[in-house]
Legacy VTK file of the C-alpha trace (Angstrom):
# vtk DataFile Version 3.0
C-alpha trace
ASCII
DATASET POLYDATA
POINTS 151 float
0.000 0.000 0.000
1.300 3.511 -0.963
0.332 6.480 1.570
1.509 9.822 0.656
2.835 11.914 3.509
0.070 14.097 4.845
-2.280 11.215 4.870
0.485 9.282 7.212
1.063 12.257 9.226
-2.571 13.232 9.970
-3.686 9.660 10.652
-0.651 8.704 13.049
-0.769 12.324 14.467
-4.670 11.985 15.068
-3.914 8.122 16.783
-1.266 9.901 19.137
-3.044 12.568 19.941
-6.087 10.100 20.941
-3.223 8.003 22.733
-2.280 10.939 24.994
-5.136 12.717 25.694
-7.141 8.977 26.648
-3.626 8.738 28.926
-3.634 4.764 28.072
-1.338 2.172 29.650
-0.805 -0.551 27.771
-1.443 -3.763 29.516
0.320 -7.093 28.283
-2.601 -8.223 25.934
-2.444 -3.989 24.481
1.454 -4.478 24.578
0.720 -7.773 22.173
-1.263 -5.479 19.762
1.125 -2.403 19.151
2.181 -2.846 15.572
6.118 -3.117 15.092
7.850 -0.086 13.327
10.671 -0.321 11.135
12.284 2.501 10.260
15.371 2.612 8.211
16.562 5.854 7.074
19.376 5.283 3.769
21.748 7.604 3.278
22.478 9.594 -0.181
19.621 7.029 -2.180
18.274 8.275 -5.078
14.515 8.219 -4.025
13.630 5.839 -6.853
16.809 3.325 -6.436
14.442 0.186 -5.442
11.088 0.392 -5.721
10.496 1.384 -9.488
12.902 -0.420 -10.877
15.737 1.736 -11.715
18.400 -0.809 -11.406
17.238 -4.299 -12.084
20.160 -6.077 -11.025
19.131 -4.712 -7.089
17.359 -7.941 -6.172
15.846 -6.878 -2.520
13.435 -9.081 -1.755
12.681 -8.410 1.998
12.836 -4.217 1.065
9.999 -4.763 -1.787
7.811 -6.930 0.529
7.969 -4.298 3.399
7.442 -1.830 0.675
4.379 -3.317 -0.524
2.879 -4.205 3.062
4.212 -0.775 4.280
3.907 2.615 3.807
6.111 4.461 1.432
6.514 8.600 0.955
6.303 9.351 -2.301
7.475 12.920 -1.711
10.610 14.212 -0.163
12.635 16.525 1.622
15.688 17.789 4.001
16.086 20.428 6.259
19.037 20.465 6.017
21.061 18.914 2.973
24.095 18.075 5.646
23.574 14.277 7.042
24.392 14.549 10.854
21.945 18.076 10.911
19.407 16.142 8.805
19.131 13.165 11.170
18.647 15.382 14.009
15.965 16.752 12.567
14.550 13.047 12.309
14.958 12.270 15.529
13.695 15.448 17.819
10.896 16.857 14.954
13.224 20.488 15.067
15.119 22.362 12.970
18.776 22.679 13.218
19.061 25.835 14.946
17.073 24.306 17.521
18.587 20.642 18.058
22.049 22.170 17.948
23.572 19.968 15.346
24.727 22.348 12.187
27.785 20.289 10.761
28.475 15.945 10.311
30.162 14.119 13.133
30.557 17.290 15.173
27.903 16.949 17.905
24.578 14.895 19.238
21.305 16.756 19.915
20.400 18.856 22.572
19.780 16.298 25.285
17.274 18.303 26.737
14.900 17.708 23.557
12.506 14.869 23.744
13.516 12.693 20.753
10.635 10.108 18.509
12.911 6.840 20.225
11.811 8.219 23.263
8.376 8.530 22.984
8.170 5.368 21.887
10.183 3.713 24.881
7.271 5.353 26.586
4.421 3.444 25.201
5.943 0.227 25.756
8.443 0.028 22.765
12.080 -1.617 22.301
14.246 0.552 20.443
17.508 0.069 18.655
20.044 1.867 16.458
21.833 -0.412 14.106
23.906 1.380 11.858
25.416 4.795 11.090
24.567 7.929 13.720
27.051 10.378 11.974
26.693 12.715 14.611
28.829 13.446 17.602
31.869 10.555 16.732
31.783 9.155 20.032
30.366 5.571 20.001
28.505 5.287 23.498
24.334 4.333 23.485
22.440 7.702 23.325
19.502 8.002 25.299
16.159 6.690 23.650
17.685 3.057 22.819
17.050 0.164 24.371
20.065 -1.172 21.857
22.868 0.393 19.964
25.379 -1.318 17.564
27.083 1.580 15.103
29.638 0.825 12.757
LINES 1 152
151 0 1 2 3 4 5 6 7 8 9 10 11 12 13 14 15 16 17 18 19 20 21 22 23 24 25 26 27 28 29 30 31 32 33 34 35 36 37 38 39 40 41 42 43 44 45 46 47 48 49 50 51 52 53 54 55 56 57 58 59 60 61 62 63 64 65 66 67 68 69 70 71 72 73 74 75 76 77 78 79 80 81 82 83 84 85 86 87 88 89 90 91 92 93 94 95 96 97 98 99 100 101 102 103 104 105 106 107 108 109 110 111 112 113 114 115 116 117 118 119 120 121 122 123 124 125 126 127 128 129 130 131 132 133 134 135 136 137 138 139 140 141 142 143 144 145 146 147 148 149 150
């Protein structure tokens, strides 16, 4: 299933805004129910590099069946063109010159913001980083993982 943007935003923003203002607590059989979330953010991918096509020797199985039992954005953008800055934004929903980070591999941001990881450790989720953070170089779990291998 393809979902543009707004249409994901407004549904999952209505669902967590009826999450926090019904203040639930998820009991084991709720806990059972949550739907798993996979995010997986690629860095520098043309937008169009799997899913139409656009090199048919990419055989990615597992990516096109997520794809099609997923949602997809059709329609892009950055912040901030800069990686580290970029992710930031990702992660705490700000812009750079609020999060702090405004160069790669420089610094982590401001711990005092409340970052998506987080919010989901609070409704009952696991989280882990597996991958590249490309902020701040130091390689020590950040706050909002439950699990953090970086290469």
């Amino acid at each position: 299933m393809t979902i543009n943007r707004r249409t994901f935003l407004r549904t999952m923003g209505a669902a967590g805004a009826a999450a926090l203002t019904a203040g639930i607590n998820l009991n084991a059989a709720q806990a059972r129910q949550q739907p798993n979330i996979l995010f997986i953010m690629i860095d520098d991918m043309a937008s169009d590099a799997f899913f139409n096509e656009r090199f048919p020797f990419l055989y990615t199985p597992c990516l096109n069946k997520l794809a099609q039992e997923g949602a997809i954005f059709t329609n892009m953008f950055v912040t901030t063109s800069l990686c580290s800055p970029s992710r930031a934004s990702i992660l705490t929903g700000t812009y750079s010159h609020i999060h702090g980070v405004r160069y790669n591999e420089i610094s982590d941001p401001d711990p005092s913001l409340l970052q998506f990881p987080q919010v989901l450790q609070q409704h009952g989720y696991k989280t882990a980083m597996i991958g590249k953070w490309h902020m701040d170089s130091h390689n020590s779990p950040r706050q909002g993982f439950n699990y953090w291998l970086r290469n």
